[in-house]
Backbone as a printed PyTorch tensor [residue, N CA C, xyz], in Angstrom:
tensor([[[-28.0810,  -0.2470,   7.7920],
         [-27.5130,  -0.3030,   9.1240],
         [-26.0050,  -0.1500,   9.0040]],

        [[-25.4360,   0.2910,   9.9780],
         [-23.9400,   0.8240,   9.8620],
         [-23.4930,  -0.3450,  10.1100]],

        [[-21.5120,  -0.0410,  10.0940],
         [-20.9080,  -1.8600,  10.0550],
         [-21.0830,  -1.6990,  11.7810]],

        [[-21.3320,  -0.5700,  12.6750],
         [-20.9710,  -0.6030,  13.8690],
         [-22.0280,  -1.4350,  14.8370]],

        [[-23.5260,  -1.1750,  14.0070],
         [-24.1720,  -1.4240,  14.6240],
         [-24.7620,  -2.9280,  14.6570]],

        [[-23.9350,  -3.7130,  13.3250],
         [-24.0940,  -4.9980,  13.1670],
         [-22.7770,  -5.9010,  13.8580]],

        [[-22.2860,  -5.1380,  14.6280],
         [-21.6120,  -5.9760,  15.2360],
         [-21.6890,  -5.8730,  16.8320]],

        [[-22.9460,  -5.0000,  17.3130],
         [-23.1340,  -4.7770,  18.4930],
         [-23.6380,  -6.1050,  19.2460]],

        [[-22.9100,  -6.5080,  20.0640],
         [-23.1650,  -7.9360,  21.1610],
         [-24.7990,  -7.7200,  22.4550]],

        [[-25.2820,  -7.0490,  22.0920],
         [-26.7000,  -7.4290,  23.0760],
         [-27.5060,  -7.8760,  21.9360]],

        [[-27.4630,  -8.2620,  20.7910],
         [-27.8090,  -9.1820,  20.0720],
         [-27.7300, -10.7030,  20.5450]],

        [[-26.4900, -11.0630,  20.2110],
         [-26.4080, -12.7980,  20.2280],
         [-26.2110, -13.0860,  21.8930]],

        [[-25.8690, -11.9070,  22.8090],
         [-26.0270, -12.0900,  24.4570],
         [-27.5700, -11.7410,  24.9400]],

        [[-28.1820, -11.1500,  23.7280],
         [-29.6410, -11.4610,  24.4110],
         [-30.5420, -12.5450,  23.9670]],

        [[-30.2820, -12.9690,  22.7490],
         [-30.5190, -13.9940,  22.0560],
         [-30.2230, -15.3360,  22.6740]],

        [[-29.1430, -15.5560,  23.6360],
         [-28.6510, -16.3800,  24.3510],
         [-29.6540, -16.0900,  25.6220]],

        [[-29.5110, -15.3020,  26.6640],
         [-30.3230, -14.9800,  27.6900],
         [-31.7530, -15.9980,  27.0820]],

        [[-32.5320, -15.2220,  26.4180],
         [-33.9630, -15.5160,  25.6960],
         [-34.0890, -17.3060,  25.8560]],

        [[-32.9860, -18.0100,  24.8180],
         [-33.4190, -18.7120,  25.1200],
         [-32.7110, -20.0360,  26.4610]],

        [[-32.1640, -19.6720,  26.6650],
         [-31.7300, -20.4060,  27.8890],
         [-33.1230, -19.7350,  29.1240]],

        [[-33.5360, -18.9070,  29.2310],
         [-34.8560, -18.8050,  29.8240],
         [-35.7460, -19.0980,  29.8920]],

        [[-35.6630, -19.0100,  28.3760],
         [-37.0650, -20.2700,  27.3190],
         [-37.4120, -22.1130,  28.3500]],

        [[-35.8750, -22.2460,  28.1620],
         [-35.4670, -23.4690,  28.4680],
         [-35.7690, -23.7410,  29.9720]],

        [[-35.3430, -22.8150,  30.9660],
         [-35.5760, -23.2820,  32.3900],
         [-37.0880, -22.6990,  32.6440]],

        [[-37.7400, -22.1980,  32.4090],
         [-38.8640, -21.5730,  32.7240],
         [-39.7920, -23.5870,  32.1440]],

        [[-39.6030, -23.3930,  31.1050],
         [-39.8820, -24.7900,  30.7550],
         [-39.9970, -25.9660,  31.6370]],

        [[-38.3800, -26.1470,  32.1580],
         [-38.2690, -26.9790,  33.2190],
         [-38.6670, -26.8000,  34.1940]],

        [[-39.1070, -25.7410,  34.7080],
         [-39.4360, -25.1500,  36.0320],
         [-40.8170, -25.3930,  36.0610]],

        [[-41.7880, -25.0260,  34.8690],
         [-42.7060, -25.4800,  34.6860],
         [-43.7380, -27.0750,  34.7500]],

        [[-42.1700, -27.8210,  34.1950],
         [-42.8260, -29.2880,  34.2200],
         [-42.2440, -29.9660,  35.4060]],

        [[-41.3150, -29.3230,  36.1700],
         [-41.4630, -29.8150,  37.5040],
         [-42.6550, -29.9560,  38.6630]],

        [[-42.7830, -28.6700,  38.3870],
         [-44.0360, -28.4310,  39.5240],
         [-43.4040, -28.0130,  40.9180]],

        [[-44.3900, -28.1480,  41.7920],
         [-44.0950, -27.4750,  43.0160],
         [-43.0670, -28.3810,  43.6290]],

        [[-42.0770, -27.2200,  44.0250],
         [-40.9530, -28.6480,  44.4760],
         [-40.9290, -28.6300,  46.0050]],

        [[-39.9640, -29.7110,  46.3870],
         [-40.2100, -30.2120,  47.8640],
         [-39.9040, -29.4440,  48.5560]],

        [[-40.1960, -29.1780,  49.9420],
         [-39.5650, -28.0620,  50.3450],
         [-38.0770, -29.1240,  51.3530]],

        [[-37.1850, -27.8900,  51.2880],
         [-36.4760, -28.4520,  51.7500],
         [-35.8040, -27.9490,  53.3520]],

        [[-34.9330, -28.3810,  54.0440],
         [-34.6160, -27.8480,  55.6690],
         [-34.1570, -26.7560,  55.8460]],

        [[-33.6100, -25.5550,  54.5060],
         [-32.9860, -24.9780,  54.7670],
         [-33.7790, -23.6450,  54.0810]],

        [[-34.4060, -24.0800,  53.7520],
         [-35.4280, -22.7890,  53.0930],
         [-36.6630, -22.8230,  53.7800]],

        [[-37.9240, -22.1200,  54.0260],
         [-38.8230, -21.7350,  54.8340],
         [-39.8920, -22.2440,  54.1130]],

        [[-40.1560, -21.8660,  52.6800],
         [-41.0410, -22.3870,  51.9080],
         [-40.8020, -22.7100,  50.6700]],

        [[-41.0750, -24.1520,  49.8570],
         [-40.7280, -24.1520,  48.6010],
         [-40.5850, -23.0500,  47.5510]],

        [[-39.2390, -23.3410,  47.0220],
         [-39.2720, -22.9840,  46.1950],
         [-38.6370, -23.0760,  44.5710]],

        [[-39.5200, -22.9250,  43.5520],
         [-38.7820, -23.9050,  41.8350],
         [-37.9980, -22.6180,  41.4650]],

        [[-36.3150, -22.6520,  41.7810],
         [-35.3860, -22.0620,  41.1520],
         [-35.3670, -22.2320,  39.9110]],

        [[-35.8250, -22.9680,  39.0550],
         [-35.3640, -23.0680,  37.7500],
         [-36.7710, -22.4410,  37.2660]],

        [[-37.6540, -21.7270,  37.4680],
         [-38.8280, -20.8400,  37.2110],
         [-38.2960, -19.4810,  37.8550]],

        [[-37.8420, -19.6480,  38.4040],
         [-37.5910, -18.3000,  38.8570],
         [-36.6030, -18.1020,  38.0600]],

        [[-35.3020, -18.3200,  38.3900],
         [-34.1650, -18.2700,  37.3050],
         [-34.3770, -17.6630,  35.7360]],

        [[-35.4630, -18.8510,  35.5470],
         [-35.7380, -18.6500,  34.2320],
         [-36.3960, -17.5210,  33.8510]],

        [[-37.1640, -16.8730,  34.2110],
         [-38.0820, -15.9660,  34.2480],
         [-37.3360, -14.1620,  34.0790]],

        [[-36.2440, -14.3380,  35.4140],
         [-35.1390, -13.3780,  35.5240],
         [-34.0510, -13.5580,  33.9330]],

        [[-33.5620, -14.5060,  33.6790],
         [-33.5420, -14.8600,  32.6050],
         [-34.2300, -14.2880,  31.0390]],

        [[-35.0100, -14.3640,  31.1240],
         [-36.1240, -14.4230,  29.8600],
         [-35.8060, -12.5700,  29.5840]],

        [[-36.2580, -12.2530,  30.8490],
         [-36.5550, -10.7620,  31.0280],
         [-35.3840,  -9.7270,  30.3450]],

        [[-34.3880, -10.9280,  31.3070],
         [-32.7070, -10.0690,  31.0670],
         [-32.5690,  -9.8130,  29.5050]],

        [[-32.8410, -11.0440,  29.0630],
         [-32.5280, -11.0780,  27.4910],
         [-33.5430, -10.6250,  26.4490]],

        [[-34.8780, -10.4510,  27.3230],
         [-35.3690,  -9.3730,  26.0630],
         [-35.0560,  -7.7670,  26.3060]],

        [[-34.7530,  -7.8560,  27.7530],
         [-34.4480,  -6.0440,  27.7260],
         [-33.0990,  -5.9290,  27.0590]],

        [[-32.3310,  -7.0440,  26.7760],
         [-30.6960,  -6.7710,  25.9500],
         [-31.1640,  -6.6290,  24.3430]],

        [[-32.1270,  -7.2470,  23.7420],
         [-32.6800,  -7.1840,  22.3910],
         [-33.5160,  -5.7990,  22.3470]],

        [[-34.1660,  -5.5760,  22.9010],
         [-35.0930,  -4.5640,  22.9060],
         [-33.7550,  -3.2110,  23.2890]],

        [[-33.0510,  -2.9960,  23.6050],
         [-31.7260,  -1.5250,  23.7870],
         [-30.9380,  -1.7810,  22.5440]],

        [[-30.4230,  -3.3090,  21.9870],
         [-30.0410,  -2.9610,  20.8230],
         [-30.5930,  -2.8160,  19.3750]],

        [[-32.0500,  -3.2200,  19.6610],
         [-32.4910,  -2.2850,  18.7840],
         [-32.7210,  -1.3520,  18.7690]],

        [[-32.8870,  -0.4680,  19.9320],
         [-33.5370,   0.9750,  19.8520],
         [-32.3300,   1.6160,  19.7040]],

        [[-30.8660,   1.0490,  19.6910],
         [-29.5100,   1.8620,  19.5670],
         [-29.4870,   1.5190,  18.3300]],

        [[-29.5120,   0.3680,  17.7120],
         [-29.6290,   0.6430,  15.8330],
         [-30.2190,   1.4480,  15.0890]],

        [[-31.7430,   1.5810,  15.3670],
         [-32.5620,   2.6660,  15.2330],
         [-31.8820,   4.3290,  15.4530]],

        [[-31.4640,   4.1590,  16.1540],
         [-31.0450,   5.6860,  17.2680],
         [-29.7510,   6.0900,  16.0440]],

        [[-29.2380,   5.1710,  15.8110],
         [-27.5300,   5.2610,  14.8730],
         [-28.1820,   5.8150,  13.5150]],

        [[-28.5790,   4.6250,  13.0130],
         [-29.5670,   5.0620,  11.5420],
         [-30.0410,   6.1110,  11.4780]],

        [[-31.1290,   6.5330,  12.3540],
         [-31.8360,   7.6810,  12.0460],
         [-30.7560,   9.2750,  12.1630]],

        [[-29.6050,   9.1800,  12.8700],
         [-29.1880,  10.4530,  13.3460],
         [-27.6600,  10.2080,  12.5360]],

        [[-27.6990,  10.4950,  10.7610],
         [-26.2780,  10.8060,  10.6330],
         [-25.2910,  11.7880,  11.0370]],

        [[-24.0250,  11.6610,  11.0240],
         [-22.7050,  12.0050,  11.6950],
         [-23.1120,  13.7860,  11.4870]],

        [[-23.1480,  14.0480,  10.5020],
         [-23.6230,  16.0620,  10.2070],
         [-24.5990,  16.3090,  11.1430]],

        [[-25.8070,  15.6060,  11.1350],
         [-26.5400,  16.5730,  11.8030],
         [-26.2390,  17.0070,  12.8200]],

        [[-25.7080,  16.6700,  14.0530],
         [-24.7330,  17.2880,  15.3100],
         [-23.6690,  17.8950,  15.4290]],

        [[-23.4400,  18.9590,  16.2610],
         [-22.6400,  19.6090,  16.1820],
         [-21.0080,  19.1150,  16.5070]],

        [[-20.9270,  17.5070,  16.9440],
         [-19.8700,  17.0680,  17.0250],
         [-19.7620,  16.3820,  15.7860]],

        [[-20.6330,  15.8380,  15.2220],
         [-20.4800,  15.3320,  13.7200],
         [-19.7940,  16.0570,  12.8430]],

        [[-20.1960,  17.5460,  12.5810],
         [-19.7900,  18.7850,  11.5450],
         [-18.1750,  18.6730,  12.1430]],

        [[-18.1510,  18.9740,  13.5480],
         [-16.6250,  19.2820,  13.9310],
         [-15.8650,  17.9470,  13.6000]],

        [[-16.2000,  17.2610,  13.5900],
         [-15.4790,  16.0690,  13.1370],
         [-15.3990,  15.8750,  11.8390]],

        [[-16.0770,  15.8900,  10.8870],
         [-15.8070,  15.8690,   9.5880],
         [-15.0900,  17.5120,   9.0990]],

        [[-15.3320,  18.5910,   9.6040],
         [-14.3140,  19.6830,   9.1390],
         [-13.1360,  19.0650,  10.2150]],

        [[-12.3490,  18.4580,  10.6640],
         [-11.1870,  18.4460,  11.4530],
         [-10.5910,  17.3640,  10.2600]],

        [[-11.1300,  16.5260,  10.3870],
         [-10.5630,  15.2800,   9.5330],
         [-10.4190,  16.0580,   7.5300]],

        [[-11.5480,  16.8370,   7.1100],
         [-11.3810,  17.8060,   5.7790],
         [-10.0530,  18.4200,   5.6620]],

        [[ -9.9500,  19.1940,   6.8240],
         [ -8.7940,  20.2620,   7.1940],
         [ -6.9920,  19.0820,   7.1180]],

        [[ -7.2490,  17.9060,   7.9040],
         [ -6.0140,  17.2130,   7.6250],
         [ -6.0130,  16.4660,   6.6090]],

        [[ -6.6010,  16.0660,   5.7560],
         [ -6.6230,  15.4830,   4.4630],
         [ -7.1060,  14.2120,   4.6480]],

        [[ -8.0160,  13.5580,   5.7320],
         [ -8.6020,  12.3540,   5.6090],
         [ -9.6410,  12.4550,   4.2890]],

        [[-10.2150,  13.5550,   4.5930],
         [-11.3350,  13.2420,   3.6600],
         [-10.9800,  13.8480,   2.1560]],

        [[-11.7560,  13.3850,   1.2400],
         [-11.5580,  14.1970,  -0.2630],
         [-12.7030,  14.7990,  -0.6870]]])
């Protein structure tokens, strides 16, 4: 894996999402049906819902950065035609040896 792609943040921000979702879906769960209250029409357990939106958020942030690690790995810098132009530009000024 490249250094770029180990430092990509929908890792430890989906990893976070996941389980703080973990967590209220939980609570939401062992609450149960909650009271209804005067200002809403019909009960409803925010911390199940929350959580749930939650859960989701943070596996679709794990699930894109892996398929962009994957995506990096598999396709080195040559095979594209901006890759080649980039490594002959940088050849031509003496970055590379």
């Amino acid at each position: 894996m490249s250094g770029a792609a180990s430092l990509d943040l929908r890792y430890p921000i989906g990893g976070l999402f996941v389980v703080l979702g973990v967590i209220l879906v939980g609570v939401g769960v062992a609450d149960g049906a909650p009271a209804p209250t005067a200002l809403l029409p019909t009960p409803t357990n925010i911390n199940l819902q929350w959580g749930v939106v939650m859960l989701v958020t943070g596996v679709v942030f794990l699930l894109l950065a892996a398929r962009a690690g994957r995506a990096a790995a598999m396709q080195p810098a040559m095979s594209t035609p901006e890759g080649r132009a980039t490594e002959e530009r940088e050849h031509r000024r003496g970055l590379k040896h």
